[in-house]
C-alpha positions in Angstrom: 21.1 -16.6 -107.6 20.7 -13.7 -104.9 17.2 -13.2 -103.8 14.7 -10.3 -105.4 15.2 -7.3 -103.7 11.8 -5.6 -102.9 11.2 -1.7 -102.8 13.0 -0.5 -99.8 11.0 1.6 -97.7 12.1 5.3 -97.5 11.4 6.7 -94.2 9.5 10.2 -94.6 10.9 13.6 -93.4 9.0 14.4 -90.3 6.2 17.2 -90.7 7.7 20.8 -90.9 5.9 22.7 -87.6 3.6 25.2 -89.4 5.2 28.8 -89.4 5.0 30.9 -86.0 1.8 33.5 -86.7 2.9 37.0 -87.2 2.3 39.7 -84.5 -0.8 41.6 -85.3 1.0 45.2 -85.2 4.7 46.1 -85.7 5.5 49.7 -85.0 6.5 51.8 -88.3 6.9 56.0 -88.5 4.9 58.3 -89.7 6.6 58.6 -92.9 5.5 54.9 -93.3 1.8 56.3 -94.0 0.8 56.9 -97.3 -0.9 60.3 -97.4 -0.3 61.4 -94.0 0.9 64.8 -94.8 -1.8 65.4 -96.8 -4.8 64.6 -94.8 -6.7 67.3 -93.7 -7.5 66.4 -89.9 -9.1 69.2 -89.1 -11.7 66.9 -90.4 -10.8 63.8 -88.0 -10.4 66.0 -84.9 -14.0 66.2 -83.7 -13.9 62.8 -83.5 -10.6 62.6 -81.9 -11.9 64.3 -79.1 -14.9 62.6 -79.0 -13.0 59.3 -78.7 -10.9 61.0 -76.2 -14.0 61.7 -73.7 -13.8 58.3 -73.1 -10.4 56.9 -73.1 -8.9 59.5 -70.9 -10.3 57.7 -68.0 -7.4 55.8 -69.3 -3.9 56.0 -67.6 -2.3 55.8 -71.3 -4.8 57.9 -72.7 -4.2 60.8 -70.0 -1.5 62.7 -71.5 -2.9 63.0 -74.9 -6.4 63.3 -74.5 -5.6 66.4 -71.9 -2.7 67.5 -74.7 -5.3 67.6 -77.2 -7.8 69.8 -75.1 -5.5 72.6 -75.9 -5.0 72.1 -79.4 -6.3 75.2 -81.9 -9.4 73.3 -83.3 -8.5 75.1 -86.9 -4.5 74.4 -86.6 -4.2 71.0 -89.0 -0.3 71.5 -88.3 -0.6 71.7 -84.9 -3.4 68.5 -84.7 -0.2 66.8 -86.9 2.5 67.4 -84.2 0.3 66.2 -81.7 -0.4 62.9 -83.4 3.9 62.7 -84.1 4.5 63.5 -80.5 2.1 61.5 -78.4 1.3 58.5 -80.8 3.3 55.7 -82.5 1.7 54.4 -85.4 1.6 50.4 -85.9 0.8 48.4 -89.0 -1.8 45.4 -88.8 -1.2 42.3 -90.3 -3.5 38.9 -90.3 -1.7 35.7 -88.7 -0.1 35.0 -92.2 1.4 38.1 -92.2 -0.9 40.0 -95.1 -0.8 43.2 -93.8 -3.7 44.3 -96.9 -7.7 43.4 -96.0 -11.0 43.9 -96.6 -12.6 47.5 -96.0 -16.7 47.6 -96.4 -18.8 50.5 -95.6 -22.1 51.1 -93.5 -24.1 54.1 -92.8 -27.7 55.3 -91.3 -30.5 54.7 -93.1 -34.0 55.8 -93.2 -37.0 54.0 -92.9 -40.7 54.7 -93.3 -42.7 53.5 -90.0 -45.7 53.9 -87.5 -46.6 53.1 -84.1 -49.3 51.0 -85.2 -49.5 47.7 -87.2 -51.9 48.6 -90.1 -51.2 48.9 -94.6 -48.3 48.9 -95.3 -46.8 48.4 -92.0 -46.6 45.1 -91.2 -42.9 44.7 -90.1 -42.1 44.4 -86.6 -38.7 46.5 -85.6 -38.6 44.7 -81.7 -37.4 46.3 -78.3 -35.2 43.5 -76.4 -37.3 40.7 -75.1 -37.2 40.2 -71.4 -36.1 36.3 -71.5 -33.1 37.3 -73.8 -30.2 36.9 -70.8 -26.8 38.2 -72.0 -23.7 36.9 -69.4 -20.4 38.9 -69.9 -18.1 36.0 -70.0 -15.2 38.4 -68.8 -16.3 38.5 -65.7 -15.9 35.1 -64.8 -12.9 34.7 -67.7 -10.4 37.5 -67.9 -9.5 36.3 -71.3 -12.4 36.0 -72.5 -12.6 40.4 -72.7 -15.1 41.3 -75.4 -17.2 38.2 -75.8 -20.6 37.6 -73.6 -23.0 34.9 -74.1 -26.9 35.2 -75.1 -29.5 33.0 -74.8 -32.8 31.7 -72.1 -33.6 29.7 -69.3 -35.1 26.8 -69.8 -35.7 25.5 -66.3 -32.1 25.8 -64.8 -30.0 25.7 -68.3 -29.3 28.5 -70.7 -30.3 27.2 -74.0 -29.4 29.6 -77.5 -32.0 32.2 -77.7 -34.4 32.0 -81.0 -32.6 32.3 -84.7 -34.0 34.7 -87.1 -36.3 32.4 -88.8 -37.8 30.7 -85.4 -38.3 34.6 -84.5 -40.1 35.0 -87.5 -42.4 31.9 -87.0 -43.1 33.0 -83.5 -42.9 36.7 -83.5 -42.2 38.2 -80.2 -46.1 39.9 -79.3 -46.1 42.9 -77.1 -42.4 43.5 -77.9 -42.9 45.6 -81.4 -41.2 49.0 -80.9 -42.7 50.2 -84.6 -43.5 49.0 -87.2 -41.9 49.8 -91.0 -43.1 49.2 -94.5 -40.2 47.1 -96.0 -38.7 43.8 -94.4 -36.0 44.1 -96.4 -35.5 47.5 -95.2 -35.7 46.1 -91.6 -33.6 43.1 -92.7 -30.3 46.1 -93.6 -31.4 48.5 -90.9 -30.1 45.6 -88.4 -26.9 45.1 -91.1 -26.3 48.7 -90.6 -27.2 48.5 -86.8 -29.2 52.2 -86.5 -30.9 54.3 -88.6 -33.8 56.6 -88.8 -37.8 55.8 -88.9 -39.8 58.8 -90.6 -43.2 57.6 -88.2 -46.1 58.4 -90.7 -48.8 58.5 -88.2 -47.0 61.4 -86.0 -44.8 63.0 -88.9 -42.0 62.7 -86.0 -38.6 61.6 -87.4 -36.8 58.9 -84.5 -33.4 57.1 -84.5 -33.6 53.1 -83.6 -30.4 52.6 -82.2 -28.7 48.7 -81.8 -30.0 47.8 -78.6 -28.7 43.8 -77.9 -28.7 40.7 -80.6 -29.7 37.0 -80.2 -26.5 35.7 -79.6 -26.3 33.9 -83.1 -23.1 34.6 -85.1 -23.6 36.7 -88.2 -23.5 34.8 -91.4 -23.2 37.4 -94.9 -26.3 36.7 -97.3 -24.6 37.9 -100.1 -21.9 34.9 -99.7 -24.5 32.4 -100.0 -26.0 33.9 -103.2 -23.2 33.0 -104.7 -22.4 29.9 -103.4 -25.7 28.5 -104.8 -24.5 30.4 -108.2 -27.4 33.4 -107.8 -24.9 36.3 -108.2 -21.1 36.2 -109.1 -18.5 36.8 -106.4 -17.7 39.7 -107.6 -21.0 41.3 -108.0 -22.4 41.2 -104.6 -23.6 44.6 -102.9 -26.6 46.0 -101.2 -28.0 46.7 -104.5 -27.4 43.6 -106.4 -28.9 41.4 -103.2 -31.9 43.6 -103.6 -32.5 43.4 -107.1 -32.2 39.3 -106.7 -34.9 39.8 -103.9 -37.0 41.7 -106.1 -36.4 39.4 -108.9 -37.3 36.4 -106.7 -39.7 37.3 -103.6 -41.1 33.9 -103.1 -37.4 32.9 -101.7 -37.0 36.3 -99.9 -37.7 35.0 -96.3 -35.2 31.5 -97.1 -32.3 33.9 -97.8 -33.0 36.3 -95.1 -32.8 33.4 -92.6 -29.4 32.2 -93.9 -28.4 35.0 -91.3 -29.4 33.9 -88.1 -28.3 36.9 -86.1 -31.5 39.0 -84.7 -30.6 42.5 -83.8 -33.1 44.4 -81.0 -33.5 47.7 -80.9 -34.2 50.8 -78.5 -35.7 54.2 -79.8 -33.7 57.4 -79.1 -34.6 61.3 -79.7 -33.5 62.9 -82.7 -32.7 66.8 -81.6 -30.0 67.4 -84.3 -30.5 65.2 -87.5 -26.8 66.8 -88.2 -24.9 64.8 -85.2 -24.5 61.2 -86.2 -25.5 57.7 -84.1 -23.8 56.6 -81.4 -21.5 53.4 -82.1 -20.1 51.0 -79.5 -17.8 53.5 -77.8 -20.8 55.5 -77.3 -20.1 58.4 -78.7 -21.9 60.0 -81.7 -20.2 58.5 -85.2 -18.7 61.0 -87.6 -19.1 60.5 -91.5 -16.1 59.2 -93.2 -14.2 59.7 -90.2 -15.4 56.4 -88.4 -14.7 53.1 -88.6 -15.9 50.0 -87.0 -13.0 47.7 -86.2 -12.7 44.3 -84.6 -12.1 45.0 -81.1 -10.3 41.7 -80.0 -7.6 43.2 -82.3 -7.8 47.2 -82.6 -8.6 48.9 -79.1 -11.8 50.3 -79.1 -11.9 54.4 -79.6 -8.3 54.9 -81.1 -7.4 56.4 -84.0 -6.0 54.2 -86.8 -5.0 55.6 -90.3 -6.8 53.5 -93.5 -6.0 53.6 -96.7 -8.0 52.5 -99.5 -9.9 53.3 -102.2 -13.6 54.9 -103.0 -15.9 52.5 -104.2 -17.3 55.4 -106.3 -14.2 56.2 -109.1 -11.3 54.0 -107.4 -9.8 57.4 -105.8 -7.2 56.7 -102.9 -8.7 57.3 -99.6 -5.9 58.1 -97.2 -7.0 59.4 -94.1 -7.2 59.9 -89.8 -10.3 57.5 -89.1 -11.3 56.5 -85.4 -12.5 53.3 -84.2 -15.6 54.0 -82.6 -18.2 51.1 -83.5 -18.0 47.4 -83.8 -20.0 45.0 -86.0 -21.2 41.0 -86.3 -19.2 41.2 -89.9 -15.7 42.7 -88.4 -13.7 40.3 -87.6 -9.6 40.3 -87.9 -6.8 42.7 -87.8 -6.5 44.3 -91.1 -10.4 44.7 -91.4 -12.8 47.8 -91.0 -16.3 49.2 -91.5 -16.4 52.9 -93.1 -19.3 54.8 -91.9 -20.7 56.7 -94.6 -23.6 59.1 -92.8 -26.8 59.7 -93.8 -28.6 60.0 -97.3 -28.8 58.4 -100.6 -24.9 59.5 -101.6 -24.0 57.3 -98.3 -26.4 54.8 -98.8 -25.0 53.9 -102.1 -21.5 54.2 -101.5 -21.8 51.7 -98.5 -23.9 49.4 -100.5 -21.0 48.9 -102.9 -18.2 49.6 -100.6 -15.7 45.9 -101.1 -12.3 47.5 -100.9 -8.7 46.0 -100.0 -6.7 48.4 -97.7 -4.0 48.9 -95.2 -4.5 49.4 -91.2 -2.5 51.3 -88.8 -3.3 51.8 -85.2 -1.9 54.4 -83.3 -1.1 53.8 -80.0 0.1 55.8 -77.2 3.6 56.3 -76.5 
């Protein structure tokens, strides 16, 4: 009688290497962008040359930027041709190869303040404190372009510098720059990274401009409303984190701190209320003409096309944008921040701004 035969052992198939990440940009024509023809870039050309103040220091930014110098500021045709001659544009895609992503919205808002604690004004808005001691990592790390490390000296070590929340159980005395009316105000002015302080006391109107930041990374608020089931996924926007704050102020500080980025401030004049803040490139920002990009992925001041869609009535947004600005919540290829301006119609379209879209940089030839 031949002997039971147990299960034979089937050796497995060896682990498939996971798939090689996609290149971030692949080069594609100008016929490959939806809308091009019919954006007006008259309207995008202010900017351009703003961006280009900057970036023709540049040795591939030269010959544009001094190209576009003599370009008819009210000849769109002409702005077209220069774009098709001196730029190639390229299409973003994420590691997996999605070339469609997420496209928010920001602008500059206004805030009521004074000089002096005292009513209503009991919200600190704080200049950078001198302990905070900010180390540009590239310096030391060529690879490491675009990230620095924050925090203080404790002895000889640099420990992380406060979170939010130990800020806000130790505030930071002699440091106040004003002081506004609304923490949750204050808490979207440093979302937005500037805006404007109407200063009660004087009747003077001053920008507070994005001076420096803690060092802690920047966690969304609205995410962890709905992971603890507070608001569904697709209902989070300024507004709707609001109205939960009004509907529950006792928890408004313990959702606050679920961020534990800090963002410091510095106070700038205000001579033209028309001319917009200045974002990381350091030029002025112009409505619904800049973006704020990622910049380990899109170089800083170049223009990229965007299409999307208004958060307003779902219209198709195809259009010239430059990436001027950066932000704690931009992170990726395909991603961007629209800026918006100033005023209620900007405030509310950024609020609700949670669109999918398409990136293209253009780069010089």
């Amino acid at each position: 009688m031949p002997a039971p035969v147990g299960p034979v052992a089937i050796p497995a198939e060896p682990p498939k290497p996971p798939p090689a990440p996609m290149p971030p940009m692949t080069p594609v024509s100008f016929e490959a962008l939806p809308g091009w023809q019919q954006d007006d870039l008259r309207q995008a050309w202010p900017a351009y040359l703003s961006s280009c103040r900057v970036l023709a220091k540049k040795p591939q930014w030269t010959a544009p930027c001094a190209a576009g110098a003599s370009v008819d500021v009210n000849d769109g045709a002409a702005m077209r041709r220069h774009f098709e001659t001196y730029f190639v544009p390229n299409q973003m895609r994420m590691p997996d190869g999605a070339d469609t992503g997420l496209i928010t919205g920001y602008y500059e808002p206004m805030l009521r303040g004074s000089r002096q604690r005292g009513g209503a004004f009991q919200t600190p808005l704080y200049r950078v404190p001198d302990d905070l001691i900010t180390v540009d990592l590239a310096s030391a790390y060529p690879s490491l372009k675009n990230m620095r490390l924050r925090g203080r000296l404790v002895g000889k070590t640099v420990v992380p510098y406060s979170t939010r929340a130990e800020i806000e159980r130790a505030p930071l005395r002699g440091k106040e720059l004003v002081w506004v009316d609304d923490p949750v105000e204050a808490f979207f002015l440093e979302v937005q990274g500037s805006g404007r302080v109407r200063l009660e006391d004087s009747g003077e109107t001053v920008r507070i401009a994005f001076a420096d930041q803690n060092g802690h990374p920047y966690k969304v608020i609205g995410r962890w409303l709905v992971e603890q089931g507070q608001l569904p996924a697709d209902g989070v926007s300024a507004q709707s984190i609001k109205a939960w704050i009004a509907a529950n102020p006792a928890r408004r500080q313990e959702l606050l701190n679920v961020n534990p980025s800090y963002i410091f401030f510095r106070e700038e004049r205000l001579p033209d209320p028309n001319v917009g803040p200045k974002g990381a490139l350091g030029v002025p920002l112009t409505p619904e003409r800049s973006v704020a990009v990622d910049p380990t992925q899109v170089p800083l001041g170049a223009p990229l096309f965007l299409s999307t869609t208004h958060p307003a009535d779902g219209a198709p947004i195809q259009r010239l944008m430059l990436a001027q600005d950066t932000g704690g919540a931009i992170r990726g290829a395909v991603r961007a921040d629209f800026f918006f301006g100033f005023g209620g119609n900007a405030a509310e379209y950024a609020g609700r701004m949670k669109q999918r879209g398409n990136v293209w940089v253009l780069l010089p030839k």
